[in-house]
LUMZALUM-38407 format. One record per residue (C-alpha): residue number from 1; y, x, z. Coordinates in Angstrom, 3 decimals. Each point is the difference from the previous one (the first is absolute). Layout:
BEGIN
NUM,Y,X,Z
...
***
This chain:
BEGIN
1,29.752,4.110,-10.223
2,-3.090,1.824,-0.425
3,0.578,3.360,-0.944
4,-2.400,2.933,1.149
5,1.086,2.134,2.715
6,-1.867,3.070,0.969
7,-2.597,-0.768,2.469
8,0.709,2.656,2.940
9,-1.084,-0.686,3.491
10,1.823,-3.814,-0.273
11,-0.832,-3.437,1.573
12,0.105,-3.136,-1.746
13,3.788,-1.978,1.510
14,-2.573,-3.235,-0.530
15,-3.538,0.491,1.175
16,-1.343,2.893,2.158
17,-1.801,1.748,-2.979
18,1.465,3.894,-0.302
19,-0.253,2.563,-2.741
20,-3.542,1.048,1.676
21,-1.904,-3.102,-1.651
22,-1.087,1.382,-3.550
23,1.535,-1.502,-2.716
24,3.021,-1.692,1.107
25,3.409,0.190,-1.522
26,3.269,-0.515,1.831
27,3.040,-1.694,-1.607
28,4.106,0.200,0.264
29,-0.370,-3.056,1.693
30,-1.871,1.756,2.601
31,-2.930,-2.125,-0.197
32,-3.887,1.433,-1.034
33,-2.014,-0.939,-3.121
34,-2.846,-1.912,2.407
35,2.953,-2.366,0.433
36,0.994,0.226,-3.372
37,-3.771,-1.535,-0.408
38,0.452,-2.196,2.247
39,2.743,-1.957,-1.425
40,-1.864,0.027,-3.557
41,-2.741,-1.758,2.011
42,2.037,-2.501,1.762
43,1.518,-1.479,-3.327
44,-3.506,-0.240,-0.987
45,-1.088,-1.502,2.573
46,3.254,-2.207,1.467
47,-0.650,-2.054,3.345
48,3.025,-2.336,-1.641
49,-2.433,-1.589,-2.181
50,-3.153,-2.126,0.579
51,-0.871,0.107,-3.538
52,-1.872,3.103,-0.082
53,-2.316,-0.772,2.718
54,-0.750,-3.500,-1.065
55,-0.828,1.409,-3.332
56,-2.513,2.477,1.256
57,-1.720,-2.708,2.440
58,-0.306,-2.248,-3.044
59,-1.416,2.723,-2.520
60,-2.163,0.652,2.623
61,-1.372,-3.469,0.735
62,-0.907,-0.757,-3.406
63,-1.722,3.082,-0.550
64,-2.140,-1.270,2.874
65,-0.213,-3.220,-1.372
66,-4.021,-0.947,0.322
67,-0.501,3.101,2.081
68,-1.296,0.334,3.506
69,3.257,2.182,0.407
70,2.886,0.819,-1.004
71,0.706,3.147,0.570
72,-1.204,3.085,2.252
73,2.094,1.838,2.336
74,-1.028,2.864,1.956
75,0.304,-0.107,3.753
76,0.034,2.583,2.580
77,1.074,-1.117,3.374
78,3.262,1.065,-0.626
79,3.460,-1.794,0.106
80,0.717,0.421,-4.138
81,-3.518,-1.622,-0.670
82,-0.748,-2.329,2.920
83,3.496,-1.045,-1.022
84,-0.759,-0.403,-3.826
85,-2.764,-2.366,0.745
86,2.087,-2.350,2.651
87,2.541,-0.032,-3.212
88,-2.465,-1.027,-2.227
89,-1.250,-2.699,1.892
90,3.380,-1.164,0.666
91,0.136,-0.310,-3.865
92,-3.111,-1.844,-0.273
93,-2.173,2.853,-2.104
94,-3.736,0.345,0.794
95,-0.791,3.207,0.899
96,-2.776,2.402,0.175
97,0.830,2.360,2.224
98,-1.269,4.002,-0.287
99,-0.716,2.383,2.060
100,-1.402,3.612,-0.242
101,-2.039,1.320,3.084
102,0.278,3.749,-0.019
103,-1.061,0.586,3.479
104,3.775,0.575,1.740
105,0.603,-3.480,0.854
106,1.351,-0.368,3.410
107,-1.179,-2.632,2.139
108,3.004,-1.979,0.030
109,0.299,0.098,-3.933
110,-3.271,-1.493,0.118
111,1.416,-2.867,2.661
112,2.932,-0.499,-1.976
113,-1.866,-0.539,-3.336
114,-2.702,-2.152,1.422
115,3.287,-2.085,1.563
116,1.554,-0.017,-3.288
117,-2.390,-1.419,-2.121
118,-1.052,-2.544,2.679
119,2.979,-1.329,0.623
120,1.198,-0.381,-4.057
121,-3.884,-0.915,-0.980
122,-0.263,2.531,-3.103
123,-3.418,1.503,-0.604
124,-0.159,3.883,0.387
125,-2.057,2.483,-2.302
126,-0.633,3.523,1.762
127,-0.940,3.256,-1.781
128,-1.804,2.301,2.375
129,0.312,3.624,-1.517
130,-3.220,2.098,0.565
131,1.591,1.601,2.762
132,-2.613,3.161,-0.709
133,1.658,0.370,-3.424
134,3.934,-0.856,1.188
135,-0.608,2.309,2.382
136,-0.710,3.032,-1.962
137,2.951,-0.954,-2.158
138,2.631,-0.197,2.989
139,-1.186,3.016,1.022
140,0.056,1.634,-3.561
141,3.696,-0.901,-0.258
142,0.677,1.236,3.778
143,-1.364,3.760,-1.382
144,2.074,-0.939,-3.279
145,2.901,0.699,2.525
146,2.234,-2.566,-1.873
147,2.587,-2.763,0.951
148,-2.428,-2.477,-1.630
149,-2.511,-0.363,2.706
150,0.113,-3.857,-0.450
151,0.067,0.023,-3.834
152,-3.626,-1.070,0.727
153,0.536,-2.904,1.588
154,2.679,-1.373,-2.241
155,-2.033,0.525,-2.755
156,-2.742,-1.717,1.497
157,2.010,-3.140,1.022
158,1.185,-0.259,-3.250
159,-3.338,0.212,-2.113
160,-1.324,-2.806,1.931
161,2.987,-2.464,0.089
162,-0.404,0.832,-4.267
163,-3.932,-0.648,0.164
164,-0.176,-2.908,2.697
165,2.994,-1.408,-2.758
166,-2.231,0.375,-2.744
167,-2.900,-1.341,1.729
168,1.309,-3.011,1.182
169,1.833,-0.474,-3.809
170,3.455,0.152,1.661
171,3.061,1.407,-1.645
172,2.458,0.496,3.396
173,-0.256,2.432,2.585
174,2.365,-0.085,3.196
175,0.965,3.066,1.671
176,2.449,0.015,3.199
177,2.377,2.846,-1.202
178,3.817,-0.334,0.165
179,2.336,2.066,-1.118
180,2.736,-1.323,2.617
181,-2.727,1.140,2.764
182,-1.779,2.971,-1.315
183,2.518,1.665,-2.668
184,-1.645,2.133,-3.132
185,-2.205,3.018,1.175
186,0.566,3.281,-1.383
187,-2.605,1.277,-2.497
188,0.117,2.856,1.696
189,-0.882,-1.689,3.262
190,-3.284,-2.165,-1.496
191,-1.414,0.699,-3.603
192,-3.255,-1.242,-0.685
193,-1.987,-0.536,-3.229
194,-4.136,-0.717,-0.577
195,-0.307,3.758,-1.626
196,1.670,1.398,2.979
197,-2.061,-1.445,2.290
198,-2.975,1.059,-1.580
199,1.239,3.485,-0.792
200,0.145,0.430,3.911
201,-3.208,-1.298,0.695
202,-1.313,2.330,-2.976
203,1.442,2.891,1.886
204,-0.321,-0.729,3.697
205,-2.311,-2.914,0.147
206,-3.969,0.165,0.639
207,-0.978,-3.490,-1.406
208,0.643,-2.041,-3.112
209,2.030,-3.047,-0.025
210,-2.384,-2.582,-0.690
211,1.136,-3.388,1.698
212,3.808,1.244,-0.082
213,1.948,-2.623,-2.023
214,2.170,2.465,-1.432
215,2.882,-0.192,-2.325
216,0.312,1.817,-3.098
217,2.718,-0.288,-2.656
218,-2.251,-2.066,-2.349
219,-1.106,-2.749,2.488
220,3.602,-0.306,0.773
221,0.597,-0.745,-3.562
222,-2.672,-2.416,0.114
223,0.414,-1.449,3.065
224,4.179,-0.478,-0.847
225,0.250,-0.443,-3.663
226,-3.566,-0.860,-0.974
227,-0.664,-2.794,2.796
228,3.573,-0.339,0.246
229,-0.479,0.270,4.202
230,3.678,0.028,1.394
231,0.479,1.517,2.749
232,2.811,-2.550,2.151
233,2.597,2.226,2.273
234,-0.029,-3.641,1.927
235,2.481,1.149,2.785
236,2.830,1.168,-2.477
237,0.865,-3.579,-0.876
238,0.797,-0.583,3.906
239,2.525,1.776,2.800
240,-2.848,1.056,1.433
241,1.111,1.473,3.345
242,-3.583,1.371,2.120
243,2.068,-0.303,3.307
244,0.467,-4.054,-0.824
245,-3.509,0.394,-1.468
246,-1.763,1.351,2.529
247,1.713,-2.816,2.751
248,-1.401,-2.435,-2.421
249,-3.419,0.822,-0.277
250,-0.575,0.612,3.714
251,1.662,-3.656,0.814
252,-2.412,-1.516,-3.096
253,-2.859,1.775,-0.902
254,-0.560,1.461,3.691
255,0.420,3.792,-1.561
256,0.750,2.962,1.916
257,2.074,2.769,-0.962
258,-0.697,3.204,-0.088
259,1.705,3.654,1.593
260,1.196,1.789,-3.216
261,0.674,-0.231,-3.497
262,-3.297,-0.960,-1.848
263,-2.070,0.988,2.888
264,-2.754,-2.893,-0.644
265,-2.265,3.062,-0.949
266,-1.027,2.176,2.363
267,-0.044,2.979,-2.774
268,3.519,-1.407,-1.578
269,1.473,0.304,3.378
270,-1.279,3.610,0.501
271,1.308,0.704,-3.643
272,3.878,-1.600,0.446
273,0.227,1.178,3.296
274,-1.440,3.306,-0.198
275,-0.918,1.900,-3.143
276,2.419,-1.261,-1.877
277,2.985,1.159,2.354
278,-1.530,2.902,1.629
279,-1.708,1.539,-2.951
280,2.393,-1.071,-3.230
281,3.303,-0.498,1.765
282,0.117,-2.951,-0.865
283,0.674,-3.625,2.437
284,-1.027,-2.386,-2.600
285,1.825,-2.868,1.850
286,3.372,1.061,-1.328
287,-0.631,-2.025,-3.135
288,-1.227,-2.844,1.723
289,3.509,0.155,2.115
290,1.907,1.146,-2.696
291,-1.282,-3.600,-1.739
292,0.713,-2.045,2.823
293,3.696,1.388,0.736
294,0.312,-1.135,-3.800
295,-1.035,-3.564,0.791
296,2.291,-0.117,3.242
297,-3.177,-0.212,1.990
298,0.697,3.060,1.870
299,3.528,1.697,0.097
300,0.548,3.024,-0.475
301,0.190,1.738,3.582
302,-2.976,-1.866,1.089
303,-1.906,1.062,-2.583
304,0.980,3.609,0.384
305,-0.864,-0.424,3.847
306,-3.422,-1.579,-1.123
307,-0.530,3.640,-2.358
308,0.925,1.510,3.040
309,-2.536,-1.249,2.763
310,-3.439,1.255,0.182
311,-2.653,-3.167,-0.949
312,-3.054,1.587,0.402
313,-0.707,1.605,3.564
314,-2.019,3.667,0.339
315,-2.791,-1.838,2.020
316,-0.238,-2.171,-2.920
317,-0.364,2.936,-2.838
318,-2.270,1.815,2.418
319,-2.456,-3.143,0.902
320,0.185,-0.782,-4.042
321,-0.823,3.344,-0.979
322,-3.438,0.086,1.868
323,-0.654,-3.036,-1.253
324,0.595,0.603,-3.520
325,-1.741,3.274,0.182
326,-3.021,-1.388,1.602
327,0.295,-3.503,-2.474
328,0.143,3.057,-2.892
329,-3.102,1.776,1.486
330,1.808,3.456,0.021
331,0.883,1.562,3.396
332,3.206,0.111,1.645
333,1.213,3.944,-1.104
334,-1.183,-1.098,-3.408
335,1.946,-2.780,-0.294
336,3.173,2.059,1.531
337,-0.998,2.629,-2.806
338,0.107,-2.036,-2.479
339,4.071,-1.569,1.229
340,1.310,3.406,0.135
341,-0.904,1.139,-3.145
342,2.860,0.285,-2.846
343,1.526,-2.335,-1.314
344,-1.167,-0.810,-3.868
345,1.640,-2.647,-2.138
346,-2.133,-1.800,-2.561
347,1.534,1.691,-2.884
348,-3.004,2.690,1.576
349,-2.342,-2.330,-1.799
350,-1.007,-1.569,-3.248
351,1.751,-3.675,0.151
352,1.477,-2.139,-3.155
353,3.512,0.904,1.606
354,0.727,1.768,-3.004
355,-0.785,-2.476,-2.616
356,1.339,-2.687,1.586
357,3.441,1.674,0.190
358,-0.412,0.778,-3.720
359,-0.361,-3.878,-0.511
360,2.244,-0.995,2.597
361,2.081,-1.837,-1.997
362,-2.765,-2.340,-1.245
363,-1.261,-0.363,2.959
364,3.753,-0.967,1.150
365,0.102,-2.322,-2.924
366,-3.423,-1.882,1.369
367,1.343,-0.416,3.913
368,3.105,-1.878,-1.139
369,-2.125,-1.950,-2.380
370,-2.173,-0.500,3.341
371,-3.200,0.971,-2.103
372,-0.782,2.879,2.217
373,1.490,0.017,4.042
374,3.474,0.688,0.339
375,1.264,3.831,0.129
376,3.397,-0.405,2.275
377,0.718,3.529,0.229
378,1.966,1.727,-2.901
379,-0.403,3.872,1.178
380,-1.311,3.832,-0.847
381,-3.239,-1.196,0.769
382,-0.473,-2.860,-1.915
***
């Protein structure tokens, strides 16, 4: 059923996904290796069965047992967290919930977290970057000229869901990421690592990282085998559909939903809508699709017309482009110099890419052991 079949120009007969997204593999059966993935995931993770998710919630519990908390999860105004935490509570776990300020927050991701938490009643911890110092990294990874202009961010969320965890003596961390909703990225489409970060900033940067709670590869073998810190895909154990979601939270919680696909952050929104597409080629919201055709959220045709239909106006690049520019303290031409110059990929720069693809198989070993956050995407690049 799954034999390889040379990947011309072809189109998955299942999802929208085509022979243009790195990596992928196409099958007799006419169907891609993303859903391939897929299925692996949903017999891991069966809706059929209540056991799984009553076992978590009760591992969970009694590692908060005594605790102020049970658990952290990180929340950004978003349907996949706001929707984590209204889970949780449903479940009865006591939460503290995360959140790390970088300075893009929209006003109504504000509103919708200060809803959120209000109407559930779990505290909220906030990490305020040194927007001087995030600042001069964005920018160093905007000259980098790479795909990974948020690589920054992520790692940033991450190291302080690990450290508030440790802080706080908690083992569980809940993050709002689905596979039925958001699919597997492409390496090629997002690598990040602590020594690639900081290789950039070496080469582009003008201050050193000295508040940045970075990731490196030994503090995530502390943090996940040391500490033992698990990091909880929460939403995988549910049908989580962010249409029903979303019509949920506004009836509930009082939450508003947003234009586009991630577009709580101002500079997220300029980067999905903008560079990524316009720049790389590349509409990072036929994964997302691709995922929720899958579920049978979305068929098929609508999610091609959804590919199809432009989500973020030219008055809206244009007004968020000044801002950005002016929020980055470079001028306007500057900041258009900077988008037009060529394309680099981070291969360009010192990263633990290759070592970790020399240990991949270990490291493979460790995700299905759930020691280390799970790696979902069997491919070229990793």
């Amino acid at each position: 059923m799954y034999k390889n079949i040379p990947a011309e120009k072809r189109y998955c007969i299942r999802c929208i996904l085509d022979s243009t997204v790195p990596g992928i593999e196409f099958y007799s059966n006419g169907e891609c290796s993303y859903c391939k993935l897929n299925d692996l995931l949903e017999e891991e993770y069966p809706l059929d069965s209540s056991n799984n998710i009553n076992d978590l919630i009760d591992k969970i519990k009694k590692s908060g047992k005594g605790k102020k908390y049970d658990c952290i999860a990180g929340i950004s105004g978003g349907t996949d967290s706001t929707y984590t935490l209204y889970l949780a509570k449903k479940f009865g776990l006591r939460v503290l919930a995360v959140h790390f300020d970088n300075g893009w927050n929209t006003e109504l991701a504000v509103s919708n977290i200060n809803n959120t938490l209000s109407k559930l009643g779990f505290d909220l911890f906030t990490y305020v970057v040194n927007w001087e110092e995030f600042k001069d990294l964005q920018l160093s990874f905007l000259k980098a000229s790479t795909i990974d202009v948020e690589i920054p961010t992520d790692l940033a969320i991450n190291g302080v869901l690990y450290r508030v965890a440790l802080n706080e003596g908690l083992k569980y961390v809940l993050t709002g990421i689905s596979f039925r909703t958001e699919g597997n990225m492409p390496q090629a489409w997002g690598y990040g690592d602590g020594k690639y970060m900081k290789s950039v900033q070496k080469l582009f940067g003008t201050k050193k990282l000295k508040t940045f709670p970075n990731i490196t590869l030994l503090s995530m073998i502390y943090y996940n085998i040391i500490r033992q810190v698990k990091i909880v895909r929460f939403l995988n154990y549910f049908d989580y559909s962010k249409q029903t979601a979303a019509k949920i939270l506004e009836k509930e919680l009082g939450w508003r939903n947003y234009s586009g696909h991630h577009f709580e952050s101002i500079y997220t929104r300029f980067f999905q809508g903008y560079i990524s597409p316009v720049k790389f080629g590349v509409d990072r919201r036929i994964i997302a699709l691709s995922a929720q055709v899958r579920s049978g959220h979305l068929s098929r045709e609508e999610a091609l017309k959804k590919i199809s239909e432009k989500h973020y106006s030219d008055k809206e690049i244009e007004a968020d482009k000044i801002y950005i520019a002016k929020k980055m303290g470079i001028s306007f031409e500057e900041f258009e110099n900077i988008l037009d110059s060529p394309p680099r990929t981070f291969h360009d720069y010192k990263s633990n890419y290759n070592f970790l693809k020399r240990f991949q198989f270990v490291i493979r070993f460790l995700s299905r052991m759930k020691l280390i956050p799970m790696i979902s995407h069997k491919s070229k690049y990793l």
